[in-house]
N, C-alpha and C positions, 0 to 999 in steps of 0.2 A: 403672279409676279409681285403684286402690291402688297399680299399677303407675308409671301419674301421679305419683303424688303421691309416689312413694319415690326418683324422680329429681328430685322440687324438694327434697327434705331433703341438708340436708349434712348431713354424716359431722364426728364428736366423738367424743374419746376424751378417758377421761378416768384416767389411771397413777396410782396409791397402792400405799402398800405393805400395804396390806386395803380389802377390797372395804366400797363405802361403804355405810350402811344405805338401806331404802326411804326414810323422810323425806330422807336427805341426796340420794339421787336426786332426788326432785321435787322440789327446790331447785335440782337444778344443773339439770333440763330448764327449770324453770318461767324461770331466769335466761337461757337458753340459747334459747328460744320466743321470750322477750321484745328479744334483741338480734338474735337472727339468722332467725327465724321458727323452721320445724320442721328438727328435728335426730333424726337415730339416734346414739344417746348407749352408746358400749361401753367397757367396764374393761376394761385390762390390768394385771394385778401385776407392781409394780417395786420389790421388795425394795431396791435401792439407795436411795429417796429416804427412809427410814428413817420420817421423819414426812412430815405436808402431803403436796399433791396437785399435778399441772400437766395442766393442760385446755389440749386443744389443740383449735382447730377452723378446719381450712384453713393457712394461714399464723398463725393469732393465735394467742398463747401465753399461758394467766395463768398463771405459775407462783409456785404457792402453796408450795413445797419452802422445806427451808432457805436450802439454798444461791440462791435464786430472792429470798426475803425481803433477804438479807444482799447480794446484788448492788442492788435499790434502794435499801436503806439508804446504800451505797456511793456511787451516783449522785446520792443525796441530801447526801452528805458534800462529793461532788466540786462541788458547785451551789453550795456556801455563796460567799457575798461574801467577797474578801479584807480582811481586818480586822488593825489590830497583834496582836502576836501573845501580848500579854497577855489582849486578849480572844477568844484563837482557842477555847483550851478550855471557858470559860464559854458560847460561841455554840453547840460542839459539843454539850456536854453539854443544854441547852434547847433544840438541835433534835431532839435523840434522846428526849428525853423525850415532847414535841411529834408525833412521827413516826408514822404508822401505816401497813402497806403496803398503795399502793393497788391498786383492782379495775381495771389496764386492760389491755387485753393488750399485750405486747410481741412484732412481727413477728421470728420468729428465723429462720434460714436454714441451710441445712448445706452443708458444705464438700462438692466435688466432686472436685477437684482442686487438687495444692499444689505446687510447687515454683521454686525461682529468685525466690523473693521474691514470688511472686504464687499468688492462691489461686482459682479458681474457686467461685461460690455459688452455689446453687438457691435459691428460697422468697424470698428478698425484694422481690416485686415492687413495693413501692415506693420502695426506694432510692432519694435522688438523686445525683446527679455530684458528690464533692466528699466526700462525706458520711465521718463516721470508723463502722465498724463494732468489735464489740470480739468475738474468737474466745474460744471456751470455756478456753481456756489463759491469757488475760487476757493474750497480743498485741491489738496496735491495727494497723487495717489502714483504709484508705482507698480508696473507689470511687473506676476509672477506666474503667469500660466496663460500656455496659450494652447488655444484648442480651435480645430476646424471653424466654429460658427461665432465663436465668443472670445476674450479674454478676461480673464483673473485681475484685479488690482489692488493691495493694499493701500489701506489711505490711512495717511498722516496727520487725521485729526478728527474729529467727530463725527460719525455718519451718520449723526439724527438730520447732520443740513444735507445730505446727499438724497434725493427722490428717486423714485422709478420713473425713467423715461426723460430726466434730466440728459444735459448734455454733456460731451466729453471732448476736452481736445486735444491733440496729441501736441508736445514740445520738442521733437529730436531730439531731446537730451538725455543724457543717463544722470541718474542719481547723484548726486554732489554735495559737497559741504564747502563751505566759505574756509579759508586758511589763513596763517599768519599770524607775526609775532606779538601782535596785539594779543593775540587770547591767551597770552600768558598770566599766571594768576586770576583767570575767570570761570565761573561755572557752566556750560552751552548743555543746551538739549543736541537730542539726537541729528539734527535736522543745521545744528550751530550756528542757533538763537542764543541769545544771554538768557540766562534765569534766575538770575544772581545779584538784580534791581539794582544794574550798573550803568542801565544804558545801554546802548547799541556798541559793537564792537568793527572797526573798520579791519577789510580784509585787503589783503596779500594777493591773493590770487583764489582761484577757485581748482576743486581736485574730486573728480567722478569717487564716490567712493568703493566702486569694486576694478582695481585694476589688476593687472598680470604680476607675480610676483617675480624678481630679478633673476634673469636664467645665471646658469653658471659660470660663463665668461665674466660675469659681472659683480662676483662676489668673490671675496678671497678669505684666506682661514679667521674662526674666532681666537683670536689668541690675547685679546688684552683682556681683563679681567674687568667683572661691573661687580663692585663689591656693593655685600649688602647689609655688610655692619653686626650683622650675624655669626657667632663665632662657629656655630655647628655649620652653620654654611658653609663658609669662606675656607673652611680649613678640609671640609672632608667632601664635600658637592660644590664646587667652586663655581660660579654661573659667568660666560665670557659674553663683551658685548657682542653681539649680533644671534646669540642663543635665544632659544626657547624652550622654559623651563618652568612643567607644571609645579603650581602649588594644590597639594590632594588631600582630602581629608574628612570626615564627617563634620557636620556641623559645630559650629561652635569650638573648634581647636586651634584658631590662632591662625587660620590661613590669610586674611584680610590683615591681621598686625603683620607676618609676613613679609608681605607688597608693601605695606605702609613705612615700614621700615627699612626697608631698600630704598624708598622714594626720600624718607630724612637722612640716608645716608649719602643722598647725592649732593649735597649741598656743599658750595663751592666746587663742585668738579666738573663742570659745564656741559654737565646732561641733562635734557628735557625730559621733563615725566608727565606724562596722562596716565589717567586713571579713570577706564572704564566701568561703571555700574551700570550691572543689568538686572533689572527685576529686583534693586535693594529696594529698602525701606527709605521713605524721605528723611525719616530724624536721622538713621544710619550714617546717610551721604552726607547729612549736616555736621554730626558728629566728628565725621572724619575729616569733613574741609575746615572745622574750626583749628583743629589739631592741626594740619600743613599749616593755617594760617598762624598760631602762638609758636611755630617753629621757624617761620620762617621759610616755609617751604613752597611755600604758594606762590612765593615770585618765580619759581621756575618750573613751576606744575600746571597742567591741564586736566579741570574734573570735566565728563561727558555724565551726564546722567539720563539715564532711560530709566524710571524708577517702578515699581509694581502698581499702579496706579498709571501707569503711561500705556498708550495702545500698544497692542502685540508690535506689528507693525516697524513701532517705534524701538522698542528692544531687539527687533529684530538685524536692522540693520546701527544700531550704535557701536558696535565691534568693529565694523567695517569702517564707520563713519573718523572715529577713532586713530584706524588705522592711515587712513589718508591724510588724519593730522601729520601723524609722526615721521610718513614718507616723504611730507612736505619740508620738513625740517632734516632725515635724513637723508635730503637730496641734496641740500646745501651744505654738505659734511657735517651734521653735527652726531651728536652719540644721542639717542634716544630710549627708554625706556617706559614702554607701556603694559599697565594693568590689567588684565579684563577679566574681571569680578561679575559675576561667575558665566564660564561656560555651560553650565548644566542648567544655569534658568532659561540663557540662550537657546538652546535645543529644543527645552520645554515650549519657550516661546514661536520656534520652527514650524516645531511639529503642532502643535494651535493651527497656526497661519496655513501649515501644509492640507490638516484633515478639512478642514473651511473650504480651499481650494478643489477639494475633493481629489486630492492624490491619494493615491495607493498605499494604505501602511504596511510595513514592516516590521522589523524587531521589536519589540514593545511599543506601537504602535509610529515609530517614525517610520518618516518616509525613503524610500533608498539613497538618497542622495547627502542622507545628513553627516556623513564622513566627509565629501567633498564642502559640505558646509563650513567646519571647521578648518581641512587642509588648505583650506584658498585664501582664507584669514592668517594663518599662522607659518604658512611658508611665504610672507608678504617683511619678516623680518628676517635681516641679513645685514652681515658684514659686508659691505660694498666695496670694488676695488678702489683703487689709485685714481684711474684714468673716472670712473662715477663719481669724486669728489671724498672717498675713505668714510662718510658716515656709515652709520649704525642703527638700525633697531631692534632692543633686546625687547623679547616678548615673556610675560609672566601671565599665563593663563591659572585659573585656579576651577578648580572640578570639586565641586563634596557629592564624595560618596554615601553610600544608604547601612549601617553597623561595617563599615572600613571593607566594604565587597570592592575590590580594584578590579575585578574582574567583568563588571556591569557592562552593558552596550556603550555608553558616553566616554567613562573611563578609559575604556581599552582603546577608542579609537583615539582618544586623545596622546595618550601615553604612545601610540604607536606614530601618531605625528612628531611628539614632541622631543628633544635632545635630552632627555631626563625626568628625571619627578624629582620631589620632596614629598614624603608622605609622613603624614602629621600624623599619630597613633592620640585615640581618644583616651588608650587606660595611660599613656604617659602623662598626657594633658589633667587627667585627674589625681593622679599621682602627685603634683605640683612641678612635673618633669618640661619648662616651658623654656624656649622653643620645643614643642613633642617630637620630634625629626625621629623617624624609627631608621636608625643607622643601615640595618640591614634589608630594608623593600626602597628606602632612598638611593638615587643615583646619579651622577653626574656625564653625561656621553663625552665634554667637551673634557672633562678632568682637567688636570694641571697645566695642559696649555694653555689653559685662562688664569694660573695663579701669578705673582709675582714668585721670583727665584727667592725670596723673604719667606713669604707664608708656607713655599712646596718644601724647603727644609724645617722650617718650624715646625709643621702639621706634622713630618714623619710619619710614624706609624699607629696615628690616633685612630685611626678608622679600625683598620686591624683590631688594636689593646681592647676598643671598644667593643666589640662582636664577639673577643673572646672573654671580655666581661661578661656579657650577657646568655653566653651559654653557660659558663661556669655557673654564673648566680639560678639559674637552671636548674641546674644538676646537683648543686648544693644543695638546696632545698630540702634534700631527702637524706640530708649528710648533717649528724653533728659534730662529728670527731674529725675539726679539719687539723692538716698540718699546718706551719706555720708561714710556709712557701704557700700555699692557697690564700691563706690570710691577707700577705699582703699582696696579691693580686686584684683577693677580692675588695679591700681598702682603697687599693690604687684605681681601681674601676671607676668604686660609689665616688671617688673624691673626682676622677673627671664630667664623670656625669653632672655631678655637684655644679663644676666650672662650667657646664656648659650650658646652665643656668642665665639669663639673661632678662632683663626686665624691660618689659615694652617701651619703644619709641627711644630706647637710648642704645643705638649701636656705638660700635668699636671700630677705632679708627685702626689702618694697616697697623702701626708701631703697637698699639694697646693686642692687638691678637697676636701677635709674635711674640711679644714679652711673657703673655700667659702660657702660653704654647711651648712654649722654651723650658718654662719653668716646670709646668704640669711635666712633659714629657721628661726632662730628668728626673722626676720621682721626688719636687722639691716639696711639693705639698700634701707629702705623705709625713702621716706624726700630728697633722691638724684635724681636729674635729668637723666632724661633715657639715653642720651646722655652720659651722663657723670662717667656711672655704671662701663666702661670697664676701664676708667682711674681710679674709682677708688680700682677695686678689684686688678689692676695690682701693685696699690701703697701700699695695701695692704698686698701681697704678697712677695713685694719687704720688706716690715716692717719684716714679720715673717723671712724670709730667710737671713737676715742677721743682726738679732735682739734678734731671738730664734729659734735659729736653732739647739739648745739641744729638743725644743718643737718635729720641724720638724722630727728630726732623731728617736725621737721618737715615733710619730706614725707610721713613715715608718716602721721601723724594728718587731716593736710590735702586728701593726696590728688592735688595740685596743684603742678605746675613753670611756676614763669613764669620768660621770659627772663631775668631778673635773676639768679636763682638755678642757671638753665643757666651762664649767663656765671660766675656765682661757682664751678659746680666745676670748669669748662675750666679756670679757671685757679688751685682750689689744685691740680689733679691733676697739672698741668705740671710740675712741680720731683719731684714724688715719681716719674712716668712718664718724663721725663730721665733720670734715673738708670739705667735700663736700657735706654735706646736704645744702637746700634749706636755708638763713639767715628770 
């Protein structure tokens, strides 16, 4: 019977630095009977914990120590509501006075194994997926695997300070970033720290960074337009806000000017823009935030940087982290637009974290889930209804491909999430064919319900003329005896390809791509030398913008070309684009 009954007792210990008296004993059995039934209750001396005691039994931990007091206190600190910060100390100081530490245990766990950014744990069997733990060195690490006897954790910062047999504690909480309008024109780590030697940045509220993305009741059609100052864009792949719309390419063709250049075309038009780096270079990301910054762009952009030099870990969830910027901002109506440079280091960086965790590879070594990796991120922007507040977040993911294969494992699944591509062709881009947009693997799902009724008549049939430019100049090739009807097909081609020419970081406002558009399409700037298209649509422009710039303001604002006003620029364009026709 006694035998019995000393296998339904669990095992309690309970560590101080002197052994507790009898009364203090029947206190800790009589509390210890009453939560967990019958217990064998033994002391060990732990000369370290100086004062206080820590009663363990099983996984549960009350720790009564200092350092045990001083960590809830801490957690009680970290809880407080964000408040100005006149009254941060006065909130401090009346919760601390207020504060007592409570009796409940906390599940701790110990480290098993540590290295490459990831830790293995014992003892927390109820961890969930997602969850932030914090290691006795006060690193922060994150569940990604959970298994029968152990859990998986990526951690958030060095693991030379993390030991075998260290301690783990668990926080209820899921993963987060600080939010709010303060971090506008600031640089933050993945984790949204400043890095940007600004100082600290006061937050808005706080937002788990993997949440559900808005079901369908809750979103309504893309139909307003997020231009991106790009005229091969806006006129033939039109990008609407709450779309998602790969930028694809092999290395080095223009996909990061791209983004960059939708981000300086949003200025004055009260859209927020982040711009995620994954796995860039550090001079790169400097590069680029100097450039919003001499634009003027920075006041209404957010850079995230997870840079190649930052733990897996840390690139891993930058995307996400990002993303609950944007949701924060597109839950209070605003129009959002965010970057994430690159998807394909992102996966790299997955599939790292995933083979460490020791999952199961797959297609070229990732692991099966890395489709849902991407679709959870990227169906998380949407055109929101009425009744959700009408914001937006338009997504621009970018993927480079390996010699222009779109057909690779990352690509395809991306492309199969995403409402389009642009695909940036490498022999365009060396050709000096820039933006490289290869007309025909490029595509838009959202089309013209994102243009304004201005640009969907101006564009007409540019996409078409253009593709069958491109077969004819084909076909030619092996032809020298053209007629004269070939000729100036093939003229009227190279001369829009010409126009479609554009020079980084200076997009085109609505009225400046209609006026071109107008013009190319009636065949005005045919008779001009190819060379000489770019000086003259720019002399052009220069004509309307400070000649008719009641024209200008009004198609911007309107939105709207009627015949009338086609006909009026056919014909002031005529005496400006004479001038450089062939004599």
């Amino acid at each position: 019977m006694s035998a019995s009954s000393d296998t339904k007792q669990k095992k309690a210990v309970i560590r101080a630095p002197q052994a507790p008296s009898q009364q203090q004993l029947e206190k800790f059995e009589g509390f210890l009977t009453q939560k967990y039934g019958p217990v064998d209750l033994t002391f060990v001396e732990d000369p370290s914990l100086k004062t206080g005691f820590i009663l363990e039994v099983g996984h549960d931990v009350y720790d009564w120590s200092l350092p045990g007091r001083l960590r809830q206190m801490r957690d009680m600190i970290e809880g407080l509501p964000d408040v100005p910060s006149d009254r941060l100390m006065p909130l401090i100081r009346e919760s601390i006075d207020k504060w007592s530490p409570a009796i409940v245990p906390q599940e701790v766990g110990t480290v098993l194994t540590v290295g490459d950014g990831i830790a293995l744990v014992s003892g927390l069997t109820n961890a969930t997926y997602g969850e932030i733990v914090v290691f006795e060195c006060g690193i922060k690490g994150m569940v990604q695997d959970l298994k029968k006897d152990r859990i998986g954790c990526i951690l958030f910062g060095d693991d030379q300070d993390v030991m075998e047999g260290s301690k783990v504690y668990r926080t209820m909480r899921e993963a987060g970033i600080p939010v709010g309008e303060k971090f506008l024109g600031r640089v933050i780590d993945a984790l949204g720290s400043p890095i940007d030697g600004k100082g600290p940045i006061q937050a808005n509220d706080y937002r788990p960074v993997e949440s559900p993305a808005p079901g369908i009741i809750d979103r309504q059609p893309v139909n307003r337009p997020m231009e991106t100052g790009i005229l091969s864009i806006d006129s033939m792949f039109p990008i609407g806000r709450g779309q998602r719309e790969l930028i694809i390419g092999d290395r080095q063709t223009g996909k990061t000017t791209i983004a960059l250049d939708t981000i300086l075309n949003q200025k004055g038009k009260d859209v927020i823009c982040i711009y995620v780096a994954i796995g860039q270079k550090n001079s790169s990301v400097m590069q680029l935030t100097q450039t919003l910054k001499n634009t003027g762009a920075m006041d209404y952009t957010i850079v995230i940087d997870a840079s190649a030099s930052d733990a897996v870990p840390l690139q891993y969830i930058a995307p996400y982290a990002g993303c609950a910027m944007g949701e924060y901002f597109m839950n209070k109506g605003k129009d959002v637009l965010i970057v994430y440079d690159d998807l394909s280091k992102h996966a790299v960086a997955y599939r790292a974290m995933s083979l460490l965790l020791e999952r199961s590879p797959g297609r070229e070594a990732y692991p099966g889930d890395v489709f849902y990796l991407h679709s959870r991120l990227l169906e998380r922007a949407a055109h929101l209804s009425d009744e959700k507040g009408g914001g937006s977040m338009t997504a621009l993911p970018i993927v480079e491909t390996q010699a222009g294969d779109v057909s690779a494992y990352i690509p395809t699944n991306i492309i199969s999430i995403t409402d389009g591509q642009i695909f940036l062709e490498s022999d365009l881009f060396f050709e000096g064919q820039r933006p490289a947009v290869n007309v025909g693997l490029s595509v838009s799902r959202v089309g013209g319900a994102a243009q304004t009724k201005a640009m969907k008549k101006a564009a007409g049939s540019i996409k078409l003329d253009l593709s069958q430019y491109r077969e004819m100049e084909v076909f030619t090739q092996f032809s020298s005896d053209l007629d004269e009807t070939t000729k100036q097909q093939l003229a009227y081609g190279q001369g829009l390809m010409r126009l479609l020419r554009q020079n980084q970081h200076h997009p085109y406002q609505q009225h400046e791509q209609v006026i071109l558009l107008t013009c190319a399409l009636d065949h005005q700037f045919l008779g001009i030398d190819v060379k000489k298209i770019s000086q003259a649509s720019a002399a052009l422009l220069s004509y309307f913008n400070s000649e008719k710039a009641d024209l200008c303001r009004t198609i911007d604002t309107s939105g709207k070309l009627s015949d009338e006003t086609r006909q009026e620029i056919a014909d002031l364009a005529e005496p400006v684009l004479a001038a450089y026709r062939k004599k």
